[in-house]
C-alpha positions as CSV (number, residue, x, y, z in Angstrom):
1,X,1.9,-37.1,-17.9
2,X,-1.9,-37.5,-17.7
3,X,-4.2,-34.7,-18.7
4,X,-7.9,-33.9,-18.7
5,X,-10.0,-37.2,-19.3
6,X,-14.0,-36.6,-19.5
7,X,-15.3,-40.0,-19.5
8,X,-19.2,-40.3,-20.9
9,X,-20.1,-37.1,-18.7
10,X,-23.9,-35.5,-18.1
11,X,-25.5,-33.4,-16.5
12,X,-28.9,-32.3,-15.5
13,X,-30.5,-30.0,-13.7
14,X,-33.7,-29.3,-12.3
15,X,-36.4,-26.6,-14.8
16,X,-38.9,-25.3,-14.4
17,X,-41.0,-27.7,-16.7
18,X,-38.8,-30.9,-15.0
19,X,-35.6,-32.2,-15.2
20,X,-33.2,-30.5,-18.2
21,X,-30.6,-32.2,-19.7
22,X,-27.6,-30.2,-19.8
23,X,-24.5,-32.5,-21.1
24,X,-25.1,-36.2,-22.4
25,X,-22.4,-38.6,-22.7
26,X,-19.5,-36.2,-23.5
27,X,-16.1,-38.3,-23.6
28,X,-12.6,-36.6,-24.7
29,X,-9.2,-36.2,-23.9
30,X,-6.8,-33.4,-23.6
31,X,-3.2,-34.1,-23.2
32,X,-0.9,-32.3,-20.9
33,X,-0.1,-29.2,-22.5
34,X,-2.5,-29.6,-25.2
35,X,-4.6,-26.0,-25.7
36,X,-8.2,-27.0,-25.7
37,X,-11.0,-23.8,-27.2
38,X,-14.6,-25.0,-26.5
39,X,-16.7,-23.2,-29.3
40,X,-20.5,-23.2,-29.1
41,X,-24.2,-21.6,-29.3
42,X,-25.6,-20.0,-26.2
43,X,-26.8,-22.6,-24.1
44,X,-25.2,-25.4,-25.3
45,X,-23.2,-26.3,-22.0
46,X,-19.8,-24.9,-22.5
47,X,-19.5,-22.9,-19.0
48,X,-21.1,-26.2,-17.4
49,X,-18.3,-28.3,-18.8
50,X,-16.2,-25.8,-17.3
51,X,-18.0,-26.2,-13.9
52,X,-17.7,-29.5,-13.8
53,X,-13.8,-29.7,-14.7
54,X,-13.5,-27.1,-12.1
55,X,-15.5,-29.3,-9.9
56,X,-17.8,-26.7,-9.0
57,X,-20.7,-28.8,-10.0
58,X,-20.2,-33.0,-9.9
59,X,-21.3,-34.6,-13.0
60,X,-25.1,-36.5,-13.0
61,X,-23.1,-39.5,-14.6
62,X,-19.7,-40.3,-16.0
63,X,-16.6,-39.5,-14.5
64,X,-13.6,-36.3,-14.7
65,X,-9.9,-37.1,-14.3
66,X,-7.2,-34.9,-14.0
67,X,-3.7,-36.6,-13.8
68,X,-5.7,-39.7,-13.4
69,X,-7.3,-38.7,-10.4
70,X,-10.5,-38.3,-10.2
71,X,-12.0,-34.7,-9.8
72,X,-14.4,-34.6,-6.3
73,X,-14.8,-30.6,-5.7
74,X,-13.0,-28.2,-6.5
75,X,-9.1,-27.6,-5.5
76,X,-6.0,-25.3,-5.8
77,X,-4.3,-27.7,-8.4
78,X,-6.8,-26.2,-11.2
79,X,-8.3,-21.9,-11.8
80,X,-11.2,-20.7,-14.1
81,X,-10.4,-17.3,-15.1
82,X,-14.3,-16.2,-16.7
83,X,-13.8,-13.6,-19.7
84,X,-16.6,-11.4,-18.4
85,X,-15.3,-8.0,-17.6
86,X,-17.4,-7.7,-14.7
87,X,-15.7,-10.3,-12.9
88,X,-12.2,-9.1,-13.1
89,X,-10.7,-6.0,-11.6
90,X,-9.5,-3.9,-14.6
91,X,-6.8,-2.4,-12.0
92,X,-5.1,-5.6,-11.5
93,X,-2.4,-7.0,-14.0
94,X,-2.1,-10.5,-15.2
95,X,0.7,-10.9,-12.6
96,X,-1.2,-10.1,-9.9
97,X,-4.3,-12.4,-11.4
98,X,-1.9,-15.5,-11.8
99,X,-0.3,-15.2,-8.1
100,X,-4.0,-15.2,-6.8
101,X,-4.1,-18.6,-6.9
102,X,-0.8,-18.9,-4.4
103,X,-2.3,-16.2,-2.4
104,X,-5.6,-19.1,-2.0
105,X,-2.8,-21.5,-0.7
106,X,-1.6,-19.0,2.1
107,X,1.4,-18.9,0.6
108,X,3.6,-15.8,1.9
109,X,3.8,-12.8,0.1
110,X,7.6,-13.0,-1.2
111,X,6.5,-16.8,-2.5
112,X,3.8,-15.3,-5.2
113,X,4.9,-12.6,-7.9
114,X,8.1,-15.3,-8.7
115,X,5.5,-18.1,-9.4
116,X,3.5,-15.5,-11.2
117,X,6.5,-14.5,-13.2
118,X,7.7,-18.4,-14.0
């Protein structure tokens, strides 16, 4: 089975002194199952990686695959869960965070917690 495949990705955006170049030619793998950690300085694109693999933002060049397909916008086949506190409901439990995704997909109530729980 496929996994992640970023394929000499960049990005840029518009600054306010001109155009900033956020990501340049970043190529790597990650297998299925394979746990990846992005480490980095503030700034250095990490969340806009992230972004694009989400398909939030589409790359300036290079391509994203997922399972060999290639990633046009964002879908329900893929989550970002942000570690800032401020963007997740301490009174929900992981449970309930994980069947969110099902919940996106319409599907019925009895259908989420045992997906969460698999």
């Amino acid at each position: 089975m496929r996994g992640i495949e970023i394929v000499k990705v960049g990005y840029d955006y518009a600054g306010a002194a001109g155009v900033v170049t956020a990501l340049r030619e970043v190529s790597f793998d990650v297998g299925a199952s394979e746990f990846l950690c992005l480490v980095g300085r503030s700034g250095c694109g990490k969340t806009t990686l992230l972004n694009l693999v989400a398909g939030f933002l589409p790359p300036t060049r290079g391509e994203i695959r997922i399972g060999g397909e290639t990633v046009k916008g964002h879908g329900l086949d893929r989550g970002v869960v942000f570690q800032d506190f401020a963007q997740l409901f301490p009174w929900r439990r992981s449970a309930t965070w994980s069947s969110a995704s099902r919940c996106a997909a319409s599907a019925p109530p009895s259908g989420r917690r045992p997906h969460a729980a698999s």
